[in-house]
C-alpha positions as CSV (number, residue, x, y, z in Angstrom):
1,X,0.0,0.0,0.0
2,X,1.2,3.4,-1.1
3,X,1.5,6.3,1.8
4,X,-0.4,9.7,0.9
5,X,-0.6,12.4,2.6
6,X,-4.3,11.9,3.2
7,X,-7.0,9.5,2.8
8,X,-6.9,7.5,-0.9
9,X,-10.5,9.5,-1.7
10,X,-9.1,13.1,-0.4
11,X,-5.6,13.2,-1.7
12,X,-7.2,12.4,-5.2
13,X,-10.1,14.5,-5.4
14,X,-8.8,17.6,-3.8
15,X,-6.1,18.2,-6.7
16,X,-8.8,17.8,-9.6
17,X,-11.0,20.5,-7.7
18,X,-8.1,22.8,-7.6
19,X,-7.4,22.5,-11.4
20,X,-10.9,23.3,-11.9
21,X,-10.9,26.4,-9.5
22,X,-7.5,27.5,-11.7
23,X,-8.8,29.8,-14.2
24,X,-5.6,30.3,-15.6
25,X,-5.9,25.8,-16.6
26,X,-6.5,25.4,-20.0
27,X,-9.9,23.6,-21.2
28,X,-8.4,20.3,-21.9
29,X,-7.3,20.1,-18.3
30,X,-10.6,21.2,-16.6
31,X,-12.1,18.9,-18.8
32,X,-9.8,15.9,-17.5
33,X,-11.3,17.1,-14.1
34,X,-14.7,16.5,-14.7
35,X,-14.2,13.3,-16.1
36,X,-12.0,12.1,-13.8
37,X,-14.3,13.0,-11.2
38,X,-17.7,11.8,-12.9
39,X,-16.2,8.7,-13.5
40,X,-15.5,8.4,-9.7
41,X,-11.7,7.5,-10.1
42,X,-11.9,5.5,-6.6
43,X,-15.3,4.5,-6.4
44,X,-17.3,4.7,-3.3
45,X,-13.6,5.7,-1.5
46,X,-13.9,8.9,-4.5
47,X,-17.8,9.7,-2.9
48,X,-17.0,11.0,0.9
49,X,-14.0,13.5,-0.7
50,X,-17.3,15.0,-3.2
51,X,-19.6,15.0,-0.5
52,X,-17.2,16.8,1.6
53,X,-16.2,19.7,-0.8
54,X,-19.7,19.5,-2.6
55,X,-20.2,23.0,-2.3
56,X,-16.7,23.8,-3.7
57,X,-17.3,21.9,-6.9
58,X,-21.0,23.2,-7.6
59,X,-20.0,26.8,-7.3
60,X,-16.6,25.6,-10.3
61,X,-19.7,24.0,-11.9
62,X,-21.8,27.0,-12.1
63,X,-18.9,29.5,-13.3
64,X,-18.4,27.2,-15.9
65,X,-22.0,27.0,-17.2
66,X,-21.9,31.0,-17.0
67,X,-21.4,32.0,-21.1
68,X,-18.3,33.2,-22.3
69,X,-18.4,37.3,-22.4
């Protein structure tokens, strides 16, 4: 077993939510996020890291839906 510096489901998901909070990532990269995420990398270990920082990822979600100005 590998050591981390957090839980398996934290350590993971917490990097992916800060490339989509980065607005200086490219597209590519935030859209490696999402996938990553919505494919839930871990599984039900991914879940309690999204639950957690649910708010977080719904307010990146939002600014991304907002059109391009």
């Amino acid at each position: 077993m590998m050591a981390t510096s957090g839980p398996p489901s934290t350590s993971s998901f917490l990097p992916l939510l800060e490339t989509l909070e980065d607005s200086t990532a490219g597209q590519s990269e935030h859209t490696d996020a999402y996938l990553t995420i919505a494919n839930g990398e871990e599984g039900r270990q991914f879940l309690p890291a999204v639950e957690n920082n649910f708010s977080r990822l719904g307010k990146v979600i939002l600014v991304s839906l907002q059109p391009i100005r």
